[in-house]
N, CA, C and O atoms as a DFTB+ gen file, in Angstrom:
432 C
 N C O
     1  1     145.042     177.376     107.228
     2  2     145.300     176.398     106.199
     3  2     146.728     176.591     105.671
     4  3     147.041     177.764     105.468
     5  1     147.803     175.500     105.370
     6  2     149.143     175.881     105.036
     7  2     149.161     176.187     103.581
     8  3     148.399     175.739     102.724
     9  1     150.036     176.924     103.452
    10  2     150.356     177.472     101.859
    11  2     151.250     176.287     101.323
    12  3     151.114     176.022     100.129
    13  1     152.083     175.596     102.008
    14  2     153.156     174.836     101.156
    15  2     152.598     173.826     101.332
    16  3     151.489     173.788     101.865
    17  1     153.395     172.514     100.823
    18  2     153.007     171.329     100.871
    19  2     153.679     170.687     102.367
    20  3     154.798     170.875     102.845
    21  1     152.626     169.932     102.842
    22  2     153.027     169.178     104.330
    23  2     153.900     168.786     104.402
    24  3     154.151     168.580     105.590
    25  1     155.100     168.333     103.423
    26  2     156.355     168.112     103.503
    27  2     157.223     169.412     103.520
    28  3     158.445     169.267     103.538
    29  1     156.663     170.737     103.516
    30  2     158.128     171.077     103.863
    31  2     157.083     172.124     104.480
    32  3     156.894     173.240     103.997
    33  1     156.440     171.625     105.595
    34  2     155.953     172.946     106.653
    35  2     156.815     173.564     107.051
    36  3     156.797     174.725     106.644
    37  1     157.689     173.288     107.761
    38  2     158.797     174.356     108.493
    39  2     159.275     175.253     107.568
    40  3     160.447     175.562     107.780
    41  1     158.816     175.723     106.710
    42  2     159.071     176.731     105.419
    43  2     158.255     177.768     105.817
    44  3     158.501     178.967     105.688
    45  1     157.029     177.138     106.429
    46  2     155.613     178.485     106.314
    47  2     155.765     179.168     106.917
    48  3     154.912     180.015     106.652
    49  1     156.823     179.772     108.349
    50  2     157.134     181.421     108.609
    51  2     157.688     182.036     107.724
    52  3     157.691     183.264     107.812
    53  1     158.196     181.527     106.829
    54  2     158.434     182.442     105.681
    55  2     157.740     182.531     104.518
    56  3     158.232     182.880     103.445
    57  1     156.090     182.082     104.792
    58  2     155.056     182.249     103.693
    59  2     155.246     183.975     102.740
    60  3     155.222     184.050     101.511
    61  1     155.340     184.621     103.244
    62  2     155.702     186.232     102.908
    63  2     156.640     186.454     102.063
    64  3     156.859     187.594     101.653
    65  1     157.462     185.218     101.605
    66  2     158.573     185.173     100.123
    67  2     157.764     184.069      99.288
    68  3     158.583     183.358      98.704
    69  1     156.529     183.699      99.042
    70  2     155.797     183.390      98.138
    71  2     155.357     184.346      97.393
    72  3     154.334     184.977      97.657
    73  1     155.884     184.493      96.668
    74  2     155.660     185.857      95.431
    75  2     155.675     185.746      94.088
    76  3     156.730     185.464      93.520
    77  1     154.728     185.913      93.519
    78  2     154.873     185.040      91.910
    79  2     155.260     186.048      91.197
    80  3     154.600     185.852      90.177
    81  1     155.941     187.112      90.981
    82  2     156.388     187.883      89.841
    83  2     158.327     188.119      90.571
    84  3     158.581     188.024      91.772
    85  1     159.028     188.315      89.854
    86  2     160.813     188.449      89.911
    87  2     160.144     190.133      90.208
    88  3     160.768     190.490      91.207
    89  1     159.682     190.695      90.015
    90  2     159.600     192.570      90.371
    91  2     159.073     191.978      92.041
    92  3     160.022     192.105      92.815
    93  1     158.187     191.558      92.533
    94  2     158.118     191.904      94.126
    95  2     158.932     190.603      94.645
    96  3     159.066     190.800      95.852
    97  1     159.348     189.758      94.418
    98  2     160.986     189.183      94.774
    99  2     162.168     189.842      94.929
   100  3     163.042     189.493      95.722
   101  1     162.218     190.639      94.311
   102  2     163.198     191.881      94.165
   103  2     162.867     193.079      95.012
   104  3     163.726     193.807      95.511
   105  1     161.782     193.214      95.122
   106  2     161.145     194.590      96.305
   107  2     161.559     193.932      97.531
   108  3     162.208     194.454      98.437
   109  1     161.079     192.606      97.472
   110  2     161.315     192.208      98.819
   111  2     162.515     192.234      99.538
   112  3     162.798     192.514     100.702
   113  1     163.053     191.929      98.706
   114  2     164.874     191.687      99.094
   115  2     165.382     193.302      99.105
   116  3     166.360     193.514      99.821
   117  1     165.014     194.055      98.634
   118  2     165.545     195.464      99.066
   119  2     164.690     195.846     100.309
   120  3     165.188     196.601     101.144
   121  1     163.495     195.389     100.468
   122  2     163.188     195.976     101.549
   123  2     163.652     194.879     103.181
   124  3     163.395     195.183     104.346
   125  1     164.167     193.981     102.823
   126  2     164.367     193.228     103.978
   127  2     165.958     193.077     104.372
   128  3     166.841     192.883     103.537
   129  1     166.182     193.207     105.876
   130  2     167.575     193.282     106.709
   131  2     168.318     192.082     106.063
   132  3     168.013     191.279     105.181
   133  1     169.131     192.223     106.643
   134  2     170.407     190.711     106.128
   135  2     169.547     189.874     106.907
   136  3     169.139     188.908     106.263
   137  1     169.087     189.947     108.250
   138  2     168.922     189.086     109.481
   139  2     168.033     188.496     108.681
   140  3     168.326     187.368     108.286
   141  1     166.926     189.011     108.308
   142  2     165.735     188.746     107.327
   143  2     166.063     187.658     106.243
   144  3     165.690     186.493     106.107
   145  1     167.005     188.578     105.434
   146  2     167.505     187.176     104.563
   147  2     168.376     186.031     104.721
   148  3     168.209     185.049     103.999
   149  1     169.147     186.057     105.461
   150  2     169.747     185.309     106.476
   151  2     168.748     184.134     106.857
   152  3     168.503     183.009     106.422
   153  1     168.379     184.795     107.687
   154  2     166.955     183.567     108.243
   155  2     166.463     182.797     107.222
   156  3     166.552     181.570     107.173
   157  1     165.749     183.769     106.100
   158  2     164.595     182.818     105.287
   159  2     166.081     181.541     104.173
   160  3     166.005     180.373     103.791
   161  1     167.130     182.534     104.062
   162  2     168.086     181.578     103.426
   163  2     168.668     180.251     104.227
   164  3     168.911     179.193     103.647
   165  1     168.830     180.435     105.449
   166  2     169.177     178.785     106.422
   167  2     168.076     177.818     106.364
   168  3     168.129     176.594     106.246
   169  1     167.021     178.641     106.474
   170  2     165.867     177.927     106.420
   171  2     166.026     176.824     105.442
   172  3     166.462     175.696     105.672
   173  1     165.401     177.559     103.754
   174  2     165.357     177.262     102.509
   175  2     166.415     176.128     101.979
   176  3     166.413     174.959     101.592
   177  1     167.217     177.091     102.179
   178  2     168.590     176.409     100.991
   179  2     168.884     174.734     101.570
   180  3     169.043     173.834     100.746
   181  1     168.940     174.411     103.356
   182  2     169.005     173.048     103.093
   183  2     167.559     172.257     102.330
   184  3     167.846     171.131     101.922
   185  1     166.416     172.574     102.138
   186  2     165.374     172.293     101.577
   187  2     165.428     172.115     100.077
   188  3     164.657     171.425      99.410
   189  1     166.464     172.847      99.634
   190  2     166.301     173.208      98.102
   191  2     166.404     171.981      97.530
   192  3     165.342     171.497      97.138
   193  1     167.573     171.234      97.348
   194  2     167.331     169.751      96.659
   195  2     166.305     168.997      97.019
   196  3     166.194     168.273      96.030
   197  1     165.109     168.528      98.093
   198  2     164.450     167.656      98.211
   199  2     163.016     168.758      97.525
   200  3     162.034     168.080      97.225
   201  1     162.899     169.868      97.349
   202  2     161.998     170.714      96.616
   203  2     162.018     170.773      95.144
   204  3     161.040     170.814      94.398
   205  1     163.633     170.771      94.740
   206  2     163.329     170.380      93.245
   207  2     163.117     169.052      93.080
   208  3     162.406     168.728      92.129
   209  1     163.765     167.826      94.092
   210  2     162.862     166.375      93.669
   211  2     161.429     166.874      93.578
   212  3     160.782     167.084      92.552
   213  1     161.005     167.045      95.015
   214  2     159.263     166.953      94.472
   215  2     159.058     167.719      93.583
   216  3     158.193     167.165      92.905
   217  1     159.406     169.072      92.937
   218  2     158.443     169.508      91.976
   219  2     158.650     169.093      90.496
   220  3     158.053     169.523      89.510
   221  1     159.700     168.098      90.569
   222  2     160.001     167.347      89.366
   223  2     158.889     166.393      89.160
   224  3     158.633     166.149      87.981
   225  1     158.106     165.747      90.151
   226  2     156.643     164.906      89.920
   227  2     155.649     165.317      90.012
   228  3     154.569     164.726      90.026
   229  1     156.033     167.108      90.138
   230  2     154.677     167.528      89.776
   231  2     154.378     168.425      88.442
   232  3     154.959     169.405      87.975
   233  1     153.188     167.654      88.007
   234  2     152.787     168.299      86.668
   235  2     152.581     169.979      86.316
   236  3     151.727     170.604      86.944
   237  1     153.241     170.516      85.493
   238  2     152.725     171.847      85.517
   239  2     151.917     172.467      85.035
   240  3     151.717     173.661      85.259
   241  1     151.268     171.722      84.238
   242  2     149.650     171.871      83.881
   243  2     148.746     171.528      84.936
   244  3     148.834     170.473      85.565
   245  1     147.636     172.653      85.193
   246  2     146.835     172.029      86.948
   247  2     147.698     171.975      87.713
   248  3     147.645     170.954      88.399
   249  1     148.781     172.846      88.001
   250  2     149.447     172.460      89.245
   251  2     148.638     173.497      90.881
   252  3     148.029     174.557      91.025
   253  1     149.101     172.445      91.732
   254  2     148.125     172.797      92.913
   255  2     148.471     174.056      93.395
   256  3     149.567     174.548      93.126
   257  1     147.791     174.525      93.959
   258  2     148.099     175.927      95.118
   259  2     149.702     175.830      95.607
   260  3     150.737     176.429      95.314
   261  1     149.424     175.021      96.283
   262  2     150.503     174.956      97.650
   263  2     151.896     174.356      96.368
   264  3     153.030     174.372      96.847
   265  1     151.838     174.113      95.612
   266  2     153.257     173.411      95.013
   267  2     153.419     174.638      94.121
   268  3     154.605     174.946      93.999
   269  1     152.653     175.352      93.527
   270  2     152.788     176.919      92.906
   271  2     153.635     177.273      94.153
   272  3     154.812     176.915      94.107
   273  1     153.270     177.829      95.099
   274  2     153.180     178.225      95.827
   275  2     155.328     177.636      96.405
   276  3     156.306     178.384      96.404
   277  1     155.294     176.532      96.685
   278  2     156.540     175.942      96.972
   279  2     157.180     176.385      95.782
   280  3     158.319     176.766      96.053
   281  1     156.891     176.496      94.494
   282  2     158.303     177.193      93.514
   283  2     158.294     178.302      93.484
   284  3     159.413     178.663      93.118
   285  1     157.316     179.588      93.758
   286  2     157.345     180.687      93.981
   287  2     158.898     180.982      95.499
   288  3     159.939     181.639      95.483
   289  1     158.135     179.963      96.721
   290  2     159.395     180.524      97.661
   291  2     160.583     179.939      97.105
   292  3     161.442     180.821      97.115
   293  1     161.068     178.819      96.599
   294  2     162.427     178.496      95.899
   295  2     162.537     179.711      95.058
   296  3     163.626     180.235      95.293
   297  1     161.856     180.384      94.167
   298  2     162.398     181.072      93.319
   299  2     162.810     182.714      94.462
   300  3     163.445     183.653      93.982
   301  1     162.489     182.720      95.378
   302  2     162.586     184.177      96.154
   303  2     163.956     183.349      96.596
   304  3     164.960     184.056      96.513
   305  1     164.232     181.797      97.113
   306  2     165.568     181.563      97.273
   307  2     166.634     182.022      96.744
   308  3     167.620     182.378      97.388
   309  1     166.512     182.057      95.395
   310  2     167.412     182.317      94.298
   311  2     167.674     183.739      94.564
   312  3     168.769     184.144      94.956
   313  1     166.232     184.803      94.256
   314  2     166.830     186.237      94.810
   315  2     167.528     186.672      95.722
   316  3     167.908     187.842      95.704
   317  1     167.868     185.768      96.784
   318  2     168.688     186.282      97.827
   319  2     169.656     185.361      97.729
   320  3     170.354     185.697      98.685
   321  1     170.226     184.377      97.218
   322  2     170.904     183.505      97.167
   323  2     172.862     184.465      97.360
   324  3     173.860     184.226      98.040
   325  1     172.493     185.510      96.344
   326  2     173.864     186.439      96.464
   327  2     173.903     187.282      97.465
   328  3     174.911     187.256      98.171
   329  1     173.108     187.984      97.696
   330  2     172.803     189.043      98.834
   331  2     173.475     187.969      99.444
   332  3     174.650     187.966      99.078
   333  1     173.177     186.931     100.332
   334  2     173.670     186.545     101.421
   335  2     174.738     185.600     101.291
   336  3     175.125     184.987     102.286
   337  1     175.288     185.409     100.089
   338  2     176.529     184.436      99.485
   339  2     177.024     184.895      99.610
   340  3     177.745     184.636     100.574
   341  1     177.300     186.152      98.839
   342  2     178.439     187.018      98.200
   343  2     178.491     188.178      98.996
   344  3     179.061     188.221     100.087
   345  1     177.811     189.266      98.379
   346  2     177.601     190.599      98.954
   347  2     177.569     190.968     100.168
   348  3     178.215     191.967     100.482
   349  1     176.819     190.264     101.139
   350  2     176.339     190.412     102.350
   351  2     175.118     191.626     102.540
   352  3     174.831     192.087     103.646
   353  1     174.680     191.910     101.686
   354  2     173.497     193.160     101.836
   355  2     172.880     192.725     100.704
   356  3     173.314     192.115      99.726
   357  1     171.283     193.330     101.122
   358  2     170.645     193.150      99.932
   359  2     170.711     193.964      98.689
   360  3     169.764     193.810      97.917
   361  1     171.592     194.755      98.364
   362  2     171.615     195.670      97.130
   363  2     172.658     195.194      96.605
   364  3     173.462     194.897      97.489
   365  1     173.064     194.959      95.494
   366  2     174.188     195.477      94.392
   367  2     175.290     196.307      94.656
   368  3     175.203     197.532      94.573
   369  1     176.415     195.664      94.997
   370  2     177.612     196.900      95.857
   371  2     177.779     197.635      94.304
   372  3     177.635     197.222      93.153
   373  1     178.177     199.007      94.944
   374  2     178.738     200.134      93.886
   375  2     177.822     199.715      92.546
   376  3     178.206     199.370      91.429
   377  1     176.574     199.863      93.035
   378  2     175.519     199.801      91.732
   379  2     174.697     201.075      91.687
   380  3     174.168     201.251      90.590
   381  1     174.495     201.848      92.440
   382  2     173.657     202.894      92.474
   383  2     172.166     202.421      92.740
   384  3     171.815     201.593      93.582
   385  1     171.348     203.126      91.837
   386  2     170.099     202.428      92.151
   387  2     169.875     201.610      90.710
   388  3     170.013     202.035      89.563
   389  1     169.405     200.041      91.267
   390  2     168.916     199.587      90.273
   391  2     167.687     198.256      90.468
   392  3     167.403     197.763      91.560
   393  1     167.155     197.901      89.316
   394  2     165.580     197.557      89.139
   395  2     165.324     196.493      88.117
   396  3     165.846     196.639      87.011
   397  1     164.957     195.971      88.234
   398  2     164.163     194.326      87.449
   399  2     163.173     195.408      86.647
   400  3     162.441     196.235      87.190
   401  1     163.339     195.188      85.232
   402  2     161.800     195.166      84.691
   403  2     161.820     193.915      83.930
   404  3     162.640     193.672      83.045
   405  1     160.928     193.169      84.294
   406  2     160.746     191.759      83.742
   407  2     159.560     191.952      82.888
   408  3     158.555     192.541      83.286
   409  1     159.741     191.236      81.217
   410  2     158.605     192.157      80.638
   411  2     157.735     191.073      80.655
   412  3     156.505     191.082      80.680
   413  1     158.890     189.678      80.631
   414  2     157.579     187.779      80.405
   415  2     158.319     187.198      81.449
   416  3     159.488     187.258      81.830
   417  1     157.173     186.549      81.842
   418  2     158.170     186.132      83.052
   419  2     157.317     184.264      83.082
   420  3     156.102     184.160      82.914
   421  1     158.189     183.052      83.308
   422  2     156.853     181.833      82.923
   423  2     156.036     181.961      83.617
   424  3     155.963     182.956      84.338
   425  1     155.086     180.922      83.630
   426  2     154.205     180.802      84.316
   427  2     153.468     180.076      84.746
   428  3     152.368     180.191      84.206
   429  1     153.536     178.899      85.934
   430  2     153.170     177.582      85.852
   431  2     151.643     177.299      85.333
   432  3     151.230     176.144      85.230
């Protein structure tokens, strides 16, 4: 059964960046290669404007699985959006170690 909405199937090999909290969005992206983010970012990013049209008509009260689900992977977009803009790696250059504690985070 698909996780996203039938309009943007070619998204669902990268069902595995549907993640509803910014702490395992952030695990993810430290634990995954450039190639990794690379990929799920070519994918995504031309998608991104016709994803915020649709989730602009969708209500966020009762909102469905699969459209949760479609702003969860836009929002893992965003986490890698620098990693693979800017930086070229998934960590923070000359940051040492560092960590998201998100204490509220919304919630559709």
């Amino acid at each position: 059964m698909p996780i996203l909405p039938q309009v943007f199937a070619e998204l669902e090999p990268f069902a595995d960046w549907v993640l509803p909290s910014e702490r395992d969005r952030f695990a993810k992206r430290l634990a995954s290669s450039m190639d990794e983010l690379q990929a799920f970012y070519d994918a995504a990013f031309p998608r991104l404007e016709d994803g915020v049209e649709y989730l602009k008509g969708v209500p966020i009260e009762g909102i469905a699985e699969q459209d949760r689900n479609l702003l969860w992977l836009f929002s893992s977009l965003v986490t890698v959006s620098f990693p693979v803009e800017v930086w070229r790696q998934p960590r923070v250059p000359d940051s040492g170690a560092s960590s998201i504690d998100v204490v509220v985070e919304p919630v559709p």
